[in-house]
PALODREN-998845 format. One record per residue (C-alpha): residue number from 1; residue in three letters; y, z, x. Coordinates in steps of 0.001 Angstrom, whole numbers. Layout:
% residues N
<rec><resi>NUM</resi><resn>ala</resn><north>Y</north><up>Z</up><east>X</east></rec>
...
END
This chain:
% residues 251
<rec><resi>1</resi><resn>unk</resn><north>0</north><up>0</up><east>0</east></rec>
<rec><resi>2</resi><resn>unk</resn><north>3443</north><up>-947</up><east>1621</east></rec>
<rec><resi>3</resi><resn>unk</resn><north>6146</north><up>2006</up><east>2419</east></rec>
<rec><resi>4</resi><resn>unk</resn><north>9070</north><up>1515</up><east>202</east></rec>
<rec><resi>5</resi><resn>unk</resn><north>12233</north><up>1580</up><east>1734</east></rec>
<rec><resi>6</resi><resn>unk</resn><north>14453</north><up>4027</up><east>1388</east></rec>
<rec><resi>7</resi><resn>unk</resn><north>16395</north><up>4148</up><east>-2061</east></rec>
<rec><resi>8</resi><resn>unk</resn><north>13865</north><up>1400</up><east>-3026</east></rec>
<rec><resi>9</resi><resn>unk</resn><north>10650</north><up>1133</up><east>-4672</east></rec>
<rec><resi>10</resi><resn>unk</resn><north>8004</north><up>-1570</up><east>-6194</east></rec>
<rec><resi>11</resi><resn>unk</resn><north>8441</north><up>-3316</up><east>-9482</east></rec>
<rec><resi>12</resi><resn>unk</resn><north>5448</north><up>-5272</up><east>-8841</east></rec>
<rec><resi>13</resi><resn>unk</resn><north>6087</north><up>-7528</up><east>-5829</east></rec>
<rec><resi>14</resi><resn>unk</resn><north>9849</north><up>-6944</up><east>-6435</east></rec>
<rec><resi>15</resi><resn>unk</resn><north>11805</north><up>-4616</up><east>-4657</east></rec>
<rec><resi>16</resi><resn>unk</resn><north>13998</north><up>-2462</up><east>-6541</east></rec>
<rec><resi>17</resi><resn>unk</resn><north>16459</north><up>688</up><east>-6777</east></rec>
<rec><resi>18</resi><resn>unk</resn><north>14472</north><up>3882</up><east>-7543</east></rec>
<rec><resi>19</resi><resn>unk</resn><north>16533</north><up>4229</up><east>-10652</east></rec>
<rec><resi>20</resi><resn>unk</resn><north>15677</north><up>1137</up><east>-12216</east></rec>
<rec><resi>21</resi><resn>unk</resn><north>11918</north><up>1200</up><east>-12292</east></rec>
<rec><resi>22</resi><resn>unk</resn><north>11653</north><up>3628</up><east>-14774</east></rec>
<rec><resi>23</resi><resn>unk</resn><north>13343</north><up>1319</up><east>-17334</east></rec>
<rec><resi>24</resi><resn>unk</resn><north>12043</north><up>-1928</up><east>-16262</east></rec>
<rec><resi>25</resi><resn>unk</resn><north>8338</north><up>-264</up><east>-16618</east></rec>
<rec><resi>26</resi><resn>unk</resn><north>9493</north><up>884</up><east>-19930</east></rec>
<rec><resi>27</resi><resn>unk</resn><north>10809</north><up>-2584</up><east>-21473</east></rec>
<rec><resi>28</resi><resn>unk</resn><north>7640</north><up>-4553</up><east>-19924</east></rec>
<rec><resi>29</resi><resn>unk</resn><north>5536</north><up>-1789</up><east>-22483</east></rec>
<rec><resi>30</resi><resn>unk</resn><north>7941</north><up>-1760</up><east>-24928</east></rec>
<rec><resi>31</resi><resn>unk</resn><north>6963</north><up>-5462</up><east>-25463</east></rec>
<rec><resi>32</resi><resn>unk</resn><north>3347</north><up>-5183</up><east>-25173</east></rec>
<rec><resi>33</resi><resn>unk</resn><north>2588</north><up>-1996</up><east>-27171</east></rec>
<rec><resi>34</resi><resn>unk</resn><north>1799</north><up>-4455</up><east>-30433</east></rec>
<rec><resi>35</resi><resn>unk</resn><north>-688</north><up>-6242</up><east>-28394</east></rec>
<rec><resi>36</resi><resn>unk</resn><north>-2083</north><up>-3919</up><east>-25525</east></rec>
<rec><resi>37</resi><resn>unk</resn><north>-5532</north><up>-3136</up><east>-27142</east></rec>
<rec><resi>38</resi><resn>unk</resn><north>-6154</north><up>-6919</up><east>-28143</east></rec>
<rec><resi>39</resi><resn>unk</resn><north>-5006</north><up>-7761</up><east>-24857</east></rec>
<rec><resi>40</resi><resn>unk</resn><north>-7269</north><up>-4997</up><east>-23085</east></rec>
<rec><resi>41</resi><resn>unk</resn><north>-10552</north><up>-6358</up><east>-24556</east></rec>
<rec><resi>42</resi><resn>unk</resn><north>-9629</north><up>-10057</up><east>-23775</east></rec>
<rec><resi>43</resi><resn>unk</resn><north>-8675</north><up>-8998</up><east>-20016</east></rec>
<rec><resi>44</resi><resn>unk</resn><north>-11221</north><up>-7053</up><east>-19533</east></rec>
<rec><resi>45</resi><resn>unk</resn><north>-14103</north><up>-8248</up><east>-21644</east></rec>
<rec><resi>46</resi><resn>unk</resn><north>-14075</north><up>-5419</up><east>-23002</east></rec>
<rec><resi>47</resi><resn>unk</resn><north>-15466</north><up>-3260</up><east>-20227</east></rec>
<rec><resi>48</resi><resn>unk</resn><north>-12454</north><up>-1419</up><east>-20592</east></rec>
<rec><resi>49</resi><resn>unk</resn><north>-14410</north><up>490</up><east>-22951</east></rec>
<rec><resi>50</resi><resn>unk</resn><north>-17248</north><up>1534</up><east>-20748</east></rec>
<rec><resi>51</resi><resn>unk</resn><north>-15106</north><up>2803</up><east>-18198</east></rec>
<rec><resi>52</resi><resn>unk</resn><north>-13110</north><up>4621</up><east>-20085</east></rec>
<rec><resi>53</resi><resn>unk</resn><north>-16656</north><up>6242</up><east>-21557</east></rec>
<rec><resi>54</resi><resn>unk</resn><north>-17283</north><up>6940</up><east>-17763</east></rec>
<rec><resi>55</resi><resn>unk</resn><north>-14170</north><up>8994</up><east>-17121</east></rec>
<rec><resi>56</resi><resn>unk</resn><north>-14910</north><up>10518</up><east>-20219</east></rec>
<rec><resi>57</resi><resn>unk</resn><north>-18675</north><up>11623</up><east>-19689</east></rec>
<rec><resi>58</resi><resn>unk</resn><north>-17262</north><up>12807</up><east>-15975</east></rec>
<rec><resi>59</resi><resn>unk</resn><north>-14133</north><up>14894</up><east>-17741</east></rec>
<rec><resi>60</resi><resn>unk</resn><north>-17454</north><up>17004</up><east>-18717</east></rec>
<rec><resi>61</resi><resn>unk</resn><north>-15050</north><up>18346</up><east>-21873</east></rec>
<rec><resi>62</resi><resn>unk</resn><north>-16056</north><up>21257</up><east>-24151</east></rec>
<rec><resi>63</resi><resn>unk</resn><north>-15660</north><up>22382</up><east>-27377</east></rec>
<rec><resi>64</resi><resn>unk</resn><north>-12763</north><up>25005</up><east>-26989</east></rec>
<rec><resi>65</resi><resn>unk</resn><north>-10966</north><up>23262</up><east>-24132</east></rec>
<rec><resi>66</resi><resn>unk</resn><north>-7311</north><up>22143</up><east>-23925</east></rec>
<rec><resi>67</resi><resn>unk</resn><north>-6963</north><up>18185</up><east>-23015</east></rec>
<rec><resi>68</resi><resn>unk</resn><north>-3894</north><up>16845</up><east>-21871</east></rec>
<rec><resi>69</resi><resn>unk</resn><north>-3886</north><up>12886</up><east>-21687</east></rec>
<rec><resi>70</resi><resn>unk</resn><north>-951</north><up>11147</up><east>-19725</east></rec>
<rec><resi>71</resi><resn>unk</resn><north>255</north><up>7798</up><east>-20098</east></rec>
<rec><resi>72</resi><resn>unk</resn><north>-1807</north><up>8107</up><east>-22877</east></rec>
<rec><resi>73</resi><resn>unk</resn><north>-640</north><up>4665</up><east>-24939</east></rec>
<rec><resi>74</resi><resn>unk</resn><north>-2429</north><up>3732</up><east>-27626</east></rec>
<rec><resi>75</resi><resn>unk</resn><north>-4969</north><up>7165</up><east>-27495</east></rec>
<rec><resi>76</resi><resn>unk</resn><north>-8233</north><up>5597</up><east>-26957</east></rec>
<rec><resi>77</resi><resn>unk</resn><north>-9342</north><up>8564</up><east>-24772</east></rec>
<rec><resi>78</resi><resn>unk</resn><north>-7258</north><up>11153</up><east>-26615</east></rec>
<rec><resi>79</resi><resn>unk</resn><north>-9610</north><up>10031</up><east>-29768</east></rec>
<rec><resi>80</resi><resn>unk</resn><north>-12468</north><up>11011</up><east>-27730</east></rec>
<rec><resi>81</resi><resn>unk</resn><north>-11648</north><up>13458</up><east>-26374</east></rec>
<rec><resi>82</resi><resn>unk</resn><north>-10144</north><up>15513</up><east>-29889</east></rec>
<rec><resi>83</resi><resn>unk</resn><north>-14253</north><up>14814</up><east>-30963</east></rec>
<rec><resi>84</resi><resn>unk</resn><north>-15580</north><up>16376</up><east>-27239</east></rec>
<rec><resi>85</resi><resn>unk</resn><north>-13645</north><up>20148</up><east>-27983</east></rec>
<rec><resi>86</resi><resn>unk</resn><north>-14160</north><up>20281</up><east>-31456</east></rec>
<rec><resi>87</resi><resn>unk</resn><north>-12028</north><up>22117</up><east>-33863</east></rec>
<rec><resi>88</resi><resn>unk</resn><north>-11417</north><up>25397</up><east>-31398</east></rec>
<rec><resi>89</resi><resn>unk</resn><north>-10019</north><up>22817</up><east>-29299</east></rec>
<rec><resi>90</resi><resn>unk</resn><north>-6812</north><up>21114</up><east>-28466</east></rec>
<rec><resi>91</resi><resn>unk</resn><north>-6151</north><up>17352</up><east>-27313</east></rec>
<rec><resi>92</resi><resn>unk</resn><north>-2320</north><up>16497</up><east>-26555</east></rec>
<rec><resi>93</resi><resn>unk</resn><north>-1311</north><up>12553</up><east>-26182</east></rec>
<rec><resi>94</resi><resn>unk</resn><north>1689</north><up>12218</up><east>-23845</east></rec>
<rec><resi>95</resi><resn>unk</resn><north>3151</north><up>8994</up><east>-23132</east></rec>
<rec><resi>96</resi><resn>unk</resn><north>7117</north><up>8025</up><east>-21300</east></rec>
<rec><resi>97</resi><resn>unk</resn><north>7070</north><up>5190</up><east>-23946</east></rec>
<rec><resi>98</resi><resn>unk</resn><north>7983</north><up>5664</up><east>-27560</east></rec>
<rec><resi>99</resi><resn>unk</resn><north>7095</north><up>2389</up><east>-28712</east></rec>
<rec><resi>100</resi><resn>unk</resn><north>3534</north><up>3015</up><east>-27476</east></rec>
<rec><resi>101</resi><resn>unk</resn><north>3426</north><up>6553</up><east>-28978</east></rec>
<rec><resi>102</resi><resn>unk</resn><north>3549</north><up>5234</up><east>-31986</east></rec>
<rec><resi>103</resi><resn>unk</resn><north>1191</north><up>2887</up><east>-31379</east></rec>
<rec><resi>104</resi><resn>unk</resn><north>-952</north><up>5136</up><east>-30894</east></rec>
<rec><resi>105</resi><resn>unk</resn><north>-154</north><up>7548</up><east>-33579</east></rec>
<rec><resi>106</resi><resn>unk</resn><north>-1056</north><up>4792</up><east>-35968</east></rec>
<rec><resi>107</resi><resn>unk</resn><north>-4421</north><up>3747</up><east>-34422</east></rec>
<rec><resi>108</resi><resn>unk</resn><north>-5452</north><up>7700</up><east>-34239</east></rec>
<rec><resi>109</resi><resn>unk</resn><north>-4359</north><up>7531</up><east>-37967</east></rec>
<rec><resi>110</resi><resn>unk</resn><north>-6548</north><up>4829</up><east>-38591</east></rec>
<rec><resi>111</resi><resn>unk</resn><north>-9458</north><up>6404</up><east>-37130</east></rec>
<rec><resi>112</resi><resn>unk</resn><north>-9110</north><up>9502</up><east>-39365</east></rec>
<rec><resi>113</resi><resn>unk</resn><north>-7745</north><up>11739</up><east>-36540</east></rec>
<rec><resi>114</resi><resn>unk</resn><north>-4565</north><up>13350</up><east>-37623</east></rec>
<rec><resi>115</resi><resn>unk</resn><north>-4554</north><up>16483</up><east>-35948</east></rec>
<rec><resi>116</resi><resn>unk</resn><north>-3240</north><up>15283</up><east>-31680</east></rec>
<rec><resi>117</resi><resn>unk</resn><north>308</north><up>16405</up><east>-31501</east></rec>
<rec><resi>118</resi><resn>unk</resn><north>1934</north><up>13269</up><east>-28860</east></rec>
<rec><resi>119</resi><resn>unk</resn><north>4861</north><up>13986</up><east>-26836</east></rec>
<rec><resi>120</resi><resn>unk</resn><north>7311</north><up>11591</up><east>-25120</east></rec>
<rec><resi>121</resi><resn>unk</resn><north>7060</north><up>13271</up><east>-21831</east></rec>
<rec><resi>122</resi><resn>unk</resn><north>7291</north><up>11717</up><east>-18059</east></rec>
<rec><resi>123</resi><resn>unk</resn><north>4538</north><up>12100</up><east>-15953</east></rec>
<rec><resi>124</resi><resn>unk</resn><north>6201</north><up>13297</up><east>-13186</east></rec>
<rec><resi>125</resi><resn>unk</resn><north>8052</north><up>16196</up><east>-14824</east></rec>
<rec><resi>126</resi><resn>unk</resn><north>5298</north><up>17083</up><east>-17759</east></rec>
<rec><resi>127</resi><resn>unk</resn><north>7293</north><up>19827</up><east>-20123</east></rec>
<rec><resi>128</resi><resn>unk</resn><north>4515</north><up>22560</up><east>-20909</east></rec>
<rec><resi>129</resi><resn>unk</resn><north>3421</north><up>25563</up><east>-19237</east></rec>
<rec><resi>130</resi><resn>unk</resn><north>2050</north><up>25790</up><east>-15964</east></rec>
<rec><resi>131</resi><resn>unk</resn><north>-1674</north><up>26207</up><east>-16381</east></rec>
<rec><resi>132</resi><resn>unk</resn><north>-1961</north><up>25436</up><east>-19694</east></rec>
<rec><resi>133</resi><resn>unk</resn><north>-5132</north><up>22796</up><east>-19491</east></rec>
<rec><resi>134</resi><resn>unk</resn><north>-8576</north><up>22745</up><east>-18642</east></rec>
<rec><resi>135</resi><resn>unk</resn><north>-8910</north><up>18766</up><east>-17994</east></rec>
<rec><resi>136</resi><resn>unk</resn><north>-5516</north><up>16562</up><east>-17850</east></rec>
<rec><resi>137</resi><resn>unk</resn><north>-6511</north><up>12677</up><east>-17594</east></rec>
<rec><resi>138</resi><resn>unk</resn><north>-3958</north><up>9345</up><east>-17152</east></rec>
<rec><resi>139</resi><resn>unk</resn><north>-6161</north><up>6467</up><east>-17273</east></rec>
<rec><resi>140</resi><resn>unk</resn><north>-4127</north><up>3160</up><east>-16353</east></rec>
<rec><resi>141</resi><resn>unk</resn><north>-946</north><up>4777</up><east>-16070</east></rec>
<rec><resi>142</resi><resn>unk</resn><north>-315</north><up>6425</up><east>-13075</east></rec>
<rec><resi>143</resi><resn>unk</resn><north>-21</north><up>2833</up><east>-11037</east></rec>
<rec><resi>144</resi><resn>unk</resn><north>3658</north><up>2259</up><east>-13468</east></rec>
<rec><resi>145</resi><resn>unk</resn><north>4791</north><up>6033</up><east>-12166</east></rec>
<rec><resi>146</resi><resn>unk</resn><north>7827</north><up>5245</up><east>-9696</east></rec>
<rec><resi>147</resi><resn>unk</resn><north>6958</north><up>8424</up><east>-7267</east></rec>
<rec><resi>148</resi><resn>unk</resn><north>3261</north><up>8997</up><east>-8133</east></rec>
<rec><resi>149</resi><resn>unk</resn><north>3137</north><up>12219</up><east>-5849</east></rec>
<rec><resi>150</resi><resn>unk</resn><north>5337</north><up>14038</up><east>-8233</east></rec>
<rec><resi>151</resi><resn>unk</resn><north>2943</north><up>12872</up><east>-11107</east></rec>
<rec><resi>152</resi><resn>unk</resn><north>62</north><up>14005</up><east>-9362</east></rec>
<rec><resi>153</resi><resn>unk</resn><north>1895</north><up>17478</up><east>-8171</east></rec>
<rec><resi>154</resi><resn>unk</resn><north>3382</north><up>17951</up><east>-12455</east></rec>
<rec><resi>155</resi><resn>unk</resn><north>-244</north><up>17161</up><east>-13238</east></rec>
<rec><resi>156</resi><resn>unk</resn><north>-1715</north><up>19205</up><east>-11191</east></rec>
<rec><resi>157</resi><resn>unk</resn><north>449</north><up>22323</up><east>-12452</east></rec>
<rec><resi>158</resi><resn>unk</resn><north>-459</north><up>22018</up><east>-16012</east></rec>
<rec><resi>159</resi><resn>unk</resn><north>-4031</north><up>22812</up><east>-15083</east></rec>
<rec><resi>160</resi><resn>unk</resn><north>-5556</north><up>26250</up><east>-15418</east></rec>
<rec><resi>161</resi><resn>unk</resn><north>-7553</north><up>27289</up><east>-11974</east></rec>
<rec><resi>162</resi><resn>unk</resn><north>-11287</north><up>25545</up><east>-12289</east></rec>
<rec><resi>163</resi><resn>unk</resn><north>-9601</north><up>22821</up><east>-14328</east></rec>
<rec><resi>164</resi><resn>unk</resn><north>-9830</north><up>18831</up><east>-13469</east></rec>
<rec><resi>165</resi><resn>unk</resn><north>-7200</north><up>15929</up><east>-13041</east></rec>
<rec><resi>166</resi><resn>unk</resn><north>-9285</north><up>12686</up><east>-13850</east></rec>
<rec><resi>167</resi><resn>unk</resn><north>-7013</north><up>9577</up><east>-12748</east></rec>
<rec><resi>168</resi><resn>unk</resn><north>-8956</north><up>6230</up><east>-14091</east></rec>
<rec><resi>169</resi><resn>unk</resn><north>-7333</north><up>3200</up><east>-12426</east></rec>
<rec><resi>170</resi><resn>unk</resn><north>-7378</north><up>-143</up><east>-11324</east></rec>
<rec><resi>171</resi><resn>unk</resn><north>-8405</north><up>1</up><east>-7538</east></rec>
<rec><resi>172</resi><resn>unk</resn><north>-9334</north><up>-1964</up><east>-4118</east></rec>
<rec><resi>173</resi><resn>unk</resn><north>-12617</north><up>-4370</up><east>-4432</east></rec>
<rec><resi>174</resi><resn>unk</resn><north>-15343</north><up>-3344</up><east>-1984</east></rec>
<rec><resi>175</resi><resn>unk</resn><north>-16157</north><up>-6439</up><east>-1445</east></rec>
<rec><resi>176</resi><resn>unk</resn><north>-13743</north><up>-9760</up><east>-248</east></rec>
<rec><resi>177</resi><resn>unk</resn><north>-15476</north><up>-12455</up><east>-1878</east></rec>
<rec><resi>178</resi><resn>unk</resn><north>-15139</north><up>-10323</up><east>-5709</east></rec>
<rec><resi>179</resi><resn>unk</resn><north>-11781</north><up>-9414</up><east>-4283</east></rec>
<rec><resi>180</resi><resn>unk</resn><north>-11033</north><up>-13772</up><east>-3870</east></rec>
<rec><resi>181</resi><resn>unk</resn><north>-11859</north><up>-14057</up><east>-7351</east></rec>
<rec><resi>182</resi><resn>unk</resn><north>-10592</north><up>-10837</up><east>-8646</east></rec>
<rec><resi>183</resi><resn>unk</resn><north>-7135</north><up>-12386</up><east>-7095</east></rec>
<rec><resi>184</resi><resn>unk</resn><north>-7610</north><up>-15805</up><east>-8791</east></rec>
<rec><resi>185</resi><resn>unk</resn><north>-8433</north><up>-14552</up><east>-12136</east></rec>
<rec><resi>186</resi><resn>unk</resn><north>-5524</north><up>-12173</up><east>-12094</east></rec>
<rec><resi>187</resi><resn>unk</resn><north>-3178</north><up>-14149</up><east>-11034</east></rec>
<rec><resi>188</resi><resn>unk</resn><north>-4030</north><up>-17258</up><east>-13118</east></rec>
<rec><resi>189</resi><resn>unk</resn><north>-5753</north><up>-16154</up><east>-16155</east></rec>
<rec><resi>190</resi><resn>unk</resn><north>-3673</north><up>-13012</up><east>-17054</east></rec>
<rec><resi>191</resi><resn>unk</resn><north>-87</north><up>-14515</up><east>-17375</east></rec>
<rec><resi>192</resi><resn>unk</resn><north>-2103</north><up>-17128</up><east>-19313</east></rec>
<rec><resi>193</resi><resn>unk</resn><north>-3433</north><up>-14479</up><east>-21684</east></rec>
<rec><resi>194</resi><resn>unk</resn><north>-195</north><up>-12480</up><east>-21647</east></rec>
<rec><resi>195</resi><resn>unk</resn><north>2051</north><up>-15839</up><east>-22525</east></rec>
<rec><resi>196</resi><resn>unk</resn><north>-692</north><up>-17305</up><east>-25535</east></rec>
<rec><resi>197</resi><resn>unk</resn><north>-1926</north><up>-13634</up><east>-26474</east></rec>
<rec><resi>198</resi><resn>unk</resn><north>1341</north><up>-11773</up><east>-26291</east></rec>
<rec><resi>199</resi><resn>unk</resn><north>3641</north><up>-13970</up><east>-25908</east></rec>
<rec><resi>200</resi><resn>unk</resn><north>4787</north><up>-12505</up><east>-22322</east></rec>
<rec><resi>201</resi><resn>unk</resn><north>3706</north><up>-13846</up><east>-19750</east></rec>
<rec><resi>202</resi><resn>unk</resn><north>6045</north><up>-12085</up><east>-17054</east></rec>
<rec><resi>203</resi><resn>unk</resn><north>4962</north><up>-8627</up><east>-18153</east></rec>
<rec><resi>204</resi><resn>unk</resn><north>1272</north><up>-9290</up><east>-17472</east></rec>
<rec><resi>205</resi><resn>unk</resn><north>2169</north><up>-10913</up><east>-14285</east></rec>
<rec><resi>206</resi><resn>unk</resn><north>3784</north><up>-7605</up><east>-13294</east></rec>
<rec><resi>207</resi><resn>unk</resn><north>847</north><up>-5621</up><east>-14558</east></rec>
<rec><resi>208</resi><resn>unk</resn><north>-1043</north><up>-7596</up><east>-12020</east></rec>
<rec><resi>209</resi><resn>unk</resn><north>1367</north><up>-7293</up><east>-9171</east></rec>
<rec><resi>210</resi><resn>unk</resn><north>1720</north><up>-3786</up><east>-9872</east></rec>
<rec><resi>211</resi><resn>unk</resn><north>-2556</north><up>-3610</up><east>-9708</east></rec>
<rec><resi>212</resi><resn>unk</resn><north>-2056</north><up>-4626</up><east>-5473</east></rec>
<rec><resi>213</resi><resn>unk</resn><north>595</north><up>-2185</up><east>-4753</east></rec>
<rec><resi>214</resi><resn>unk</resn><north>-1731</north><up>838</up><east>-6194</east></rec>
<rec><resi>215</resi><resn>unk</resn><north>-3280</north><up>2688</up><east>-3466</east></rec>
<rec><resi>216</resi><resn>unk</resn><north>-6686</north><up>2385</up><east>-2423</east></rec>
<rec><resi>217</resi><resn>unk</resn><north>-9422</north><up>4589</up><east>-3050</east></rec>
<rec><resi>218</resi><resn>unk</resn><north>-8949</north><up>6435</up><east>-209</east></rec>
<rec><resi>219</resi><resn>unk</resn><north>-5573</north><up>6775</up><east>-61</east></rec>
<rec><resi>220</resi><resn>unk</resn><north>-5110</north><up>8220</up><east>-3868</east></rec>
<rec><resi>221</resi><resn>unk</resn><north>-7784</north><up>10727</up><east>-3020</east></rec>
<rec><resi>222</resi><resn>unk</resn><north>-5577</north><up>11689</up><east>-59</east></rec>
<rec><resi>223</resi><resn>unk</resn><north>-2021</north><up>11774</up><east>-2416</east></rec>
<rec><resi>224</resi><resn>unk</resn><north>-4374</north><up>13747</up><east>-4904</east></rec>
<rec><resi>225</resi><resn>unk</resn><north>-5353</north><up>16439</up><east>-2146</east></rec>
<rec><resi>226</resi><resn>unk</resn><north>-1765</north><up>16686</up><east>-784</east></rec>
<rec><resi>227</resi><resn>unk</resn><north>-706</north><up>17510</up><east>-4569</east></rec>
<rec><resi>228</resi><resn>unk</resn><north>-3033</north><up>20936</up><east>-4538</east></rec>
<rec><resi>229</resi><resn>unk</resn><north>-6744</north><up>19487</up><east>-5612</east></rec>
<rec><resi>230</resi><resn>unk</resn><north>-9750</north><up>20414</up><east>-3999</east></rec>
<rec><resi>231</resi><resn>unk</resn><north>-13222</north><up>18804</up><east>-4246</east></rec>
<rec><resi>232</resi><resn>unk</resn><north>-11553</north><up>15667</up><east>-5037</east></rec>
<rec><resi>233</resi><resn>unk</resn><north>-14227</north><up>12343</up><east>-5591</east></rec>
<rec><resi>234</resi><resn>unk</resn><north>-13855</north><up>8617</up><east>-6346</east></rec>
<rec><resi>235</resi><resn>unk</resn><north>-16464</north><up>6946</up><east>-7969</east></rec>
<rec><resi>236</resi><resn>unk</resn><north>-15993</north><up>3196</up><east>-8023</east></rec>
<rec><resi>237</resi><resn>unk</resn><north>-16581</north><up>979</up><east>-10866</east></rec>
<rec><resi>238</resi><resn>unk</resn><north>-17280</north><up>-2662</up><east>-11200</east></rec>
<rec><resi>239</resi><resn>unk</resn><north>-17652</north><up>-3236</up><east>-7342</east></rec>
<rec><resi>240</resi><resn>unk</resn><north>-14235</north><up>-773</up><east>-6698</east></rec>
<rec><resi>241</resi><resn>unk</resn><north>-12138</north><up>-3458</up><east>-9523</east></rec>
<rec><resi>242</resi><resn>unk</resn><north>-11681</north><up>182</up><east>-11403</east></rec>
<rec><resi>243</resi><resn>unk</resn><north>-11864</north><up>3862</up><east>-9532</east></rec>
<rec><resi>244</resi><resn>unk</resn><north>-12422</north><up>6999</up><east>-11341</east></rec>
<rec><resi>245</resi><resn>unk</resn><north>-10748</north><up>10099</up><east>-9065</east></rec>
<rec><resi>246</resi><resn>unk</resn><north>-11530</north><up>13423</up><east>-9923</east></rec>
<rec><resi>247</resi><resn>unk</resn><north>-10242</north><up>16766</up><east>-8492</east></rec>
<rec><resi>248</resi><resn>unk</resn><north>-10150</north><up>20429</up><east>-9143</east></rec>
<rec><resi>249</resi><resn>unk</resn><north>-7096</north><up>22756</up><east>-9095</east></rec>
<rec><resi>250</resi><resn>unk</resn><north>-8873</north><up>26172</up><east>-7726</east></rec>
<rec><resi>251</resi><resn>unk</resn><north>-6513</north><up>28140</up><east>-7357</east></rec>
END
């Protein structure tokens, strides 16, 4: 991943002022909250589904627990989650975007699940309690967060000791010829999908620049031990295309 310079950091390939990525990140999801779950099964063939059921089964949630679920969108794991701790149990759905908040809201609706408050809240400065969750997840978001460390730090605080940050994440191929046509297919097919799909093709050519200028595998589990987790693990899915990282807060 390349060191921003100072003042600046990556939108995408694009270099920009710390202060604007924050809004640019927000307009490209403002305009594909309608779309993003059509758009997530066409892009991914729908294996988005199975790894998502990964980081779930890994979360190892029980009934009682207290979930938190960052960048949470359109609440796909929150939904699963609110089933996993049962009605002792508390799921929260945070997202920095209203537009996909309510997105969500209306897809937990439609799936009978009333009862997940959601909160507009940035990841890097998350407004509850320090140690108020047993598992806190962000599953595709934390790769949009202009100064991840600080989202992996406010993350980290909301967990109670023996509790579990699960970051689920596009990630580094582990091997170069599915990386050569990872690269082709993201870069040719996805604005293709985003400008016939969506209508926007620029804001799925983002989402793939902003895919190369996540860390690596081992570099995130670094960031995520530097932020106060212990026993942290990456489990790579579809040849390393998606990670799953999981650490503990211990103390």
């Amino acid at each position: 991943m390349p060191k921003d310079k100072a003042g600046y950091t990556h939108f995408g390939y694009e270099d920009v002022p710390v202060g604007d990525k924050q809004k640019r990140v927000g307009a490209v999801f403002s305009s594909v909250a309608r779309r993003y779950d059509v758009m997530n099964d066409l892009m991914s063939l729908g294996i988005h589904r199975l790894w998502k059921r990964f980081a779930i089964d890994l979360a190892g949630v029980r009934s009682g627990e207290r979930v938190l679920d960052v960048a949470g969108g359109t609440g796909d794991l929150a939904r699963e989650f609110r089933r996993e701790v049962g009605p002792q149990g508390l799921v929260v759905l945070a997202d920095i975007n209203m537009e996909m908040l309510e997105q969500g809201r209306g897809r937990l609706a439609d799936k009978g699940v009333v009862d997940v408050p959601l909160v507009q809240a940035n990841a890097e400065k998350l407004p509850f309690e320090e140690g108020t969750f047993d598992c806190v997840t962000i599953g595709f978001g934390l790769r949009n967060v202009t100064d991840k460390d600080a989202a992996l730090r406010s993350m980290t605080r909301m967990l109670k000791p023996g509790g579990r940050l699960l970051v689920l994440e596009f990630s580094k191929p582990t091997s170069a010829g599915l990386s050569k046509i990872y690269d082709q297919y993201s870069f040719k097919v996805l604005p293709l999908l985003g400008r016939i799909v969506a209508q926007d093709e620029a804001s799925y050519r983002y989402l793939a620049e902003s895919i190369r200028m996540h860390p690596d595998q081992q570099t995130l589990k670094g960031m995520m031990e530097s932020a106060g987790l212990s026993r942290a693990q990456v489990y790579n899915l579809t040849g390393g295309i998606v990670a799953v990282h999981r650490g503990f807060r211990l103390d």
